[in-house]
C-alpha positions as CSV (number, residue, x, y, z in Angstrom):
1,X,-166.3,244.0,100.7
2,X,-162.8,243.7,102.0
3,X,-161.0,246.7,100.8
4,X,-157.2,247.0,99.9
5,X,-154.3,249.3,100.8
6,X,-151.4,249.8,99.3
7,X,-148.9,251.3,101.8
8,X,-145.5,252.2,101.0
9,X,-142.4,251.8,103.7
10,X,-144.7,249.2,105.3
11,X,-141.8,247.3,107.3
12,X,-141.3,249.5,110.6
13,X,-142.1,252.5,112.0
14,X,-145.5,255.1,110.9
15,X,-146.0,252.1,108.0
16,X,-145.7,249.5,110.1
17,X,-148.2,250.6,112.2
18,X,-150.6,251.5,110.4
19,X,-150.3,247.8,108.4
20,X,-150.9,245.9,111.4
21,X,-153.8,248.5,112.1
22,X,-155.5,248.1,108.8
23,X,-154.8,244.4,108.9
24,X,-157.0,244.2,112.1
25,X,-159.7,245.9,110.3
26,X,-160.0,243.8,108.0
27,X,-158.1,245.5,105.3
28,X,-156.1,243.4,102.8
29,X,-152.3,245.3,102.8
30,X,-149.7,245.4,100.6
31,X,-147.0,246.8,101.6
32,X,-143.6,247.6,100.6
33,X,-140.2,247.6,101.7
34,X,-136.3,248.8,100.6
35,X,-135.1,245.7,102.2
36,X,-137.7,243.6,101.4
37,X,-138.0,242.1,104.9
38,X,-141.4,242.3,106.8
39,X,-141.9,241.3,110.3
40,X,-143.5,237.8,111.2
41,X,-146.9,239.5,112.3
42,X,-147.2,241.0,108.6
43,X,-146.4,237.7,106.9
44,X,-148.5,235.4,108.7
45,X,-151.4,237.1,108.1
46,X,-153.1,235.9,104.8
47,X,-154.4,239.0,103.9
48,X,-150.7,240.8,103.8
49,X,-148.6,240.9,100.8
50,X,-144.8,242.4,100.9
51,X,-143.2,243.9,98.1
52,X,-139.1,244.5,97.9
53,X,-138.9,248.1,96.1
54,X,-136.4,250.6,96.2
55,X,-138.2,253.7,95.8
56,X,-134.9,255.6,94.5
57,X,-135.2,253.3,91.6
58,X,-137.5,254.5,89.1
59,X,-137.5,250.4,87.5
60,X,-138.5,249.1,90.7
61,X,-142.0,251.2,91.0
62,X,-142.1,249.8,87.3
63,X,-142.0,246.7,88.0
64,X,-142.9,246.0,91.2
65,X,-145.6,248.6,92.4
66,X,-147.4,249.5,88.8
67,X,-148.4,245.9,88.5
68,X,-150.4,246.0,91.5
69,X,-151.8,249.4,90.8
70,X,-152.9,247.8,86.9
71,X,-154.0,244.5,88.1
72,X,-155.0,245.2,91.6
73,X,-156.7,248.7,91.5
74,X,-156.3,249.0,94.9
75,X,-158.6,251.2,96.7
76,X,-156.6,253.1,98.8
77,X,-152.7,254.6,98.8
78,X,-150.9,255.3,101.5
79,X,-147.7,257.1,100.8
80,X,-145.5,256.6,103.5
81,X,-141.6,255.8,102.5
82,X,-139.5,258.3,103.4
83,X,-135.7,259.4,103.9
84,X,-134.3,261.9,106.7
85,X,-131.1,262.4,104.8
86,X,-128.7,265.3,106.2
87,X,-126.4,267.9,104.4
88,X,-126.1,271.2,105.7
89,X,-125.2,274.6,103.8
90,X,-121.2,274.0,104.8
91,X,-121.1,270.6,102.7
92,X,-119.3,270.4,99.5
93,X,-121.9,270.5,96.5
94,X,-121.4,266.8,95.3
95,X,-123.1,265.3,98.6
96,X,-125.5,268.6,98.9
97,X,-126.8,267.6,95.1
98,X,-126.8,264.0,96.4
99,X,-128.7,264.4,99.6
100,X,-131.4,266.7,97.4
101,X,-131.7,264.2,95.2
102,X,-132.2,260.8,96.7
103,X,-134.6,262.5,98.9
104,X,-136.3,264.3,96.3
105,X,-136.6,260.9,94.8
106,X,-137.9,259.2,97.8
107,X,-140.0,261.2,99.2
108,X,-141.5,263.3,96.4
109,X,-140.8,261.9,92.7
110,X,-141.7,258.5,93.6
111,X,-144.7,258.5,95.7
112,X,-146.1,261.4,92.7
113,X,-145.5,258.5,90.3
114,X,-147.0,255.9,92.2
115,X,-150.0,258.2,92.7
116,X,-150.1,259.1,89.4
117,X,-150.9,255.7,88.5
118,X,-153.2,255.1,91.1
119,X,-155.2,258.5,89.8
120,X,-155.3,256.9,86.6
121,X,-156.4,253.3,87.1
122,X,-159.1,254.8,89.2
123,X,-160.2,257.4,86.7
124,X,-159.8,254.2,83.7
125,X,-162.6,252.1,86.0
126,X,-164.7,254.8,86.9
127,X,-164.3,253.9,91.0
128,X,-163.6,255.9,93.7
129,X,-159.9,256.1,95.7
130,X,-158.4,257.1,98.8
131,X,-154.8,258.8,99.3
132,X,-153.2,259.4,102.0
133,X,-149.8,260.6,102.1
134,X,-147.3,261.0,105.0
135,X,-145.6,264.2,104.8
136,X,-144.3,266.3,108.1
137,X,-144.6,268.9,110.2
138,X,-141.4,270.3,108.7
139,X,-143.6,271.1,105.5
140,X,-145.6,274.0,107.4
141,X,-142.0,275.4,109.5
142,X,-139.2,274.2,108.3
143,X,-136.4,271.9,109.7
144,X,-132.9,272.7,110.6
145,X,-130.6,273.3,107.5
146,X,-129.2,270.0,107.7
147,X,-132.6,268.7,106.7
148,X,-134.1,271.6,104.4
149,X,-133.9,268.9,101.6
150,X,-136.6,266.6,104.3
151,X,-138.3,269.8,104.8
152,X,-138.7,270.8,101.3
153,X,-139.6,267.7,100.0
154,X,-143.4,267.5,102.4
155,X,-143.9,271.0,101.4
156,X,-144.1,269.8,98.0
157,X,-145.4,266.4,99.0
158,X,-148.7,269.1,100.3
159,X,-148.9,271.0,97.5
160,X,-149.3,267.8,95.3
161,X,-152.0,266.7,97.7
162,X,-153.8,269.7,97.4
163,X,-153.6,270.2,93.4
164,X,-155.2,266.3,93.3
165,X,-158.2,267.3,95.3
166,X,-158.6,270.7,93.4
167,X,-159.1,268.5,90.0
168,X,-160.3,264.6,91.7
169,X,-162.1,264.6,94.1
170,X,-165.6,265.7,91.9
171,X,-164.4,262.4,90.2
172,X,-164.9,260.5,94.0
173,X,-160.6,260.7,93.8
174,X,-159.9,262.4,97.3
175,X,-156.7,262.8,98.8
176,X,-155.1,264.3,102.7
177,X,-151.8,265.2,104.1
178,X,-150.8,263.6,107.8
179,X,-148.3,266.0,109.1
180,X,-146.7,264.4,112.1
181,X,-144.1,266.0,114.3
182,X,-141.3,263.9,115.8
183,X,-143.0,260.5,116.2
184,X,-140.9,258.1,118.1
185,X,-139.7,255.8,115.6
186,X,-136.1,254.8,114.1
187,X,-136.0,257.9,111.8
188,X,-136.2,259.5,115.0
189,X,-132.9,258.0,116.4
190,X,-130.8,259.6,113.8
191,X,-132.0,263.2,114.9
192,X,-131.6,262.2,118.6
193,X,-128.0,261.1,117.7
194,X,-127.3,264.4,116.5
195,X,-129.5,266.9,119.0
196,X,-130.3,264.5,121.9
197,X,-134.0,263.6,122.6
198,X,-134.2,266.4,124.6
199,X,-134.2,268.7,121.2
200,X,-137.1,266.6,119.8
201,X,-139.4,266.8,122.8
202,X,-138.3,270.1,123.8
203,X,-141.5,271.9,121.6
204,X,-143.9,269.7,122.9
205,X,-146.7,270.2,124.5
206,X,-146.8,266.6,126.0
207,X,-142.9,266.8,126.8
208,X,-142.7,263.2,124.7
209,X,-142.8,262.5,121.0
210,X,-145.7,261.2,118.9
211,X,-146.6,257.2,118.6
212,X,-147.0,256.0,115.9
213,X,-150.3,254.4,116.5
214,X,-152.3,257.6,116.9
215,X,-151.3,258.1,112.8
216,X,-152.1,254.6,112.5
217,X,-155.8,255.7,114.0
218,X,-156.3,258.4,111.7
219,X,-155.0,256.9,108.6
220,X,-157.5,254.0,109.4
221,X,-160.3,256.8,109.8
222,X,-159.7,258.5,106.5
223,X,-159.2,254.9,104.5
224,X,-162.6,254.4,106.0
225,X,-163.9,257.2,103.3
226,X,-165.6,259.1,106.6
227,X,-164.8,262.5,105.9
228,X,-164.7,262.7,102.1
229,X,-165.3,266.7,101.8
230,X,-162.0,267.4,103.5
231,X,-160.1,266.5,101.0
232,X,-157.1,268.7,100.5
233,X,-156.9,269.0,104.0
234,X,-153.5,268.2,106.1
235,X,-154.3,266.6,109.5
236,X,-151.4,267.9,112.4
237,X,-150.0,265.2,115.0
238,X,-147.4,266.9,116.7
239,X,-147.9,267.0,120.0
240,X,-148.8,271.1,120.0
241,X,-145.5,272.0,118.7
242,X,-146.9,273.5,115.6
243,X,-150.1,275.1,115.7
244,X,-152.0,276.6,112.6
C-alpha cells in the first residue's frame, strides 16, 4: 500500500529533496509551500499534491493543512518549514519581539499544531504514524545571537519530539528529531552573506557543508517505520561539527 507524506516547506531546499526522494519511492507527497509555487518535477508527478500555506498564519493551517490531516490521515509528517530570521541583542525591542515571534510561529507554534492534529486523527482511527521534524544543530549548541530566536525555537521543536514519544509511541505514534548543521541550501546563503562560507564550513569535519540529500536518505529511512524503538531520538548531520 502506497503510503502518504505530508511535508511541510516542500518547494526547495531540505523539503524539496526529500519530496522528490519519497516521490521515487513510491510515496504519495503533499507538500506545502509560502509561495505556493512548486517546481515542474513535483507537479508532473501524479502522485504530488502542493498546497499554498503561510505557516505564520494560524487560518491557513486551518484551512489548508487540517483538511488533509481530517480527510487524508496521512501516514507520515514531515515538519520541515522553517525561518532563519536575524535580530541581535543591540536591536530595538519592536523588531527583537518581531523576529521572536514570526519564528516562533514558524518554526515551533505551527508545526506543534499541525502535529497535534496529526496525533489526533491517528489516535481517532486507531492507526499508526510517523513524525519527523526538522530541527537544527543549533538546538544542542546554540547559534550566534543574531539567531538565538532560530536556535531556541529547535530546542523547543526537540523537546516537543521527545514529550510525543514519552506518551505515543505505546499507541504505534512515534516521532524523531533530524538535526542538521549548515546544509547547503538557500537558508544557507543568508548566513554566508553575513559570515562568508568560510564561517559555515569552518567546524566541519569534511571542510564543506551538508547536502541536502543525505537528510533526504534518512527521512526516507525513518518514514519507512525501520527503526520504530528510537523514537525520541534526534539523528545529527553535521558534518562532525557537533558531536554528542
Amino acid at each position: 500500500m502506497m503510503k502518504h507524506v505530508l511535508i511541510t516547506g516542500a518547494s526547495r531546499g531540505i523539503g524539496f529533496e526529500i519530496a522528490q526522494l519519497l516521490l521515487q519511492n513510491n510515496f504519495r507527497v503533499t507538500g506545502t509551500s509560502s509561495k505556493g509555487i512548486f517546481s515542474e518535477d513535483s507537479n508532473s508527478s501524479p502522485k504530488f499534491e502542493g498546497l499554498k500555506v503561510d505557516q505564520s498564519v494560524e487560518r491557513d493551517l486551518i484551512s489548508s493543512i487540517k483538511p488533509v490531516i481530517d480527510e487524508d490521515s496521512p501516514d507520515v509528517l514531515i515538519n520541515n518549514a522553517g525561518i532563519f530570521r536575524d535580530a541581535d541583542f543591540a536591536s530595538d525591542d519592536n523588531h527583537w519581539l518581531e523576529v521572536w515571534d514570526k519564528t516562533m510561529m514558524v518554526n515551533l507554534k505551527s508545526s506543534s499544531l499541525i502535529t497535534k492534529w496529526f496525533i489526533n486523527k491517528h489516535v481517532e482511527n486507531g492507526s499508526e504514524g510517523i513524525i519527523i521534524n526538522i530541527a537544527s544543530r543549533a538546538a544542542y549548541r546554540g547559534d550566534t545571537q543574531e539567531y538565538a530566536a532560530y536556535a531556541a525555537s529547535k530546542g523547543a521543536m526537540v523537546a516537543f519530539t521527545k514529550s510525543i514519544a514519552r506518551d505515543f509511541s505505546r499507541m504505534g505514534i512515534v516521532a524523531y528529531s533530524i538535526a542538521p548543521g549548515f546544509v547547503e541550501t538557500d537558508m544557507a546563503k543568508e548566513s554566508i552573506s553575513v559570515y562568508g562560507e568560510s564561517h559555515l564550513t569552518k567546524d566541519s569535519a569534511f571542510d564543506k557543508m551538508t547536502q541536502p540529500d543525505e537528510i533526504a536518505r534518512l527521512c526516507l529511512f525513518l518514514a519507512g517505520g525501520n527503526v520504530n524503538h528510537m523514537s525520541g531520538s534526534t539523528f545529527h548531520i553535521n558534518g562532525g561539527s557537533y558531536m554528542i
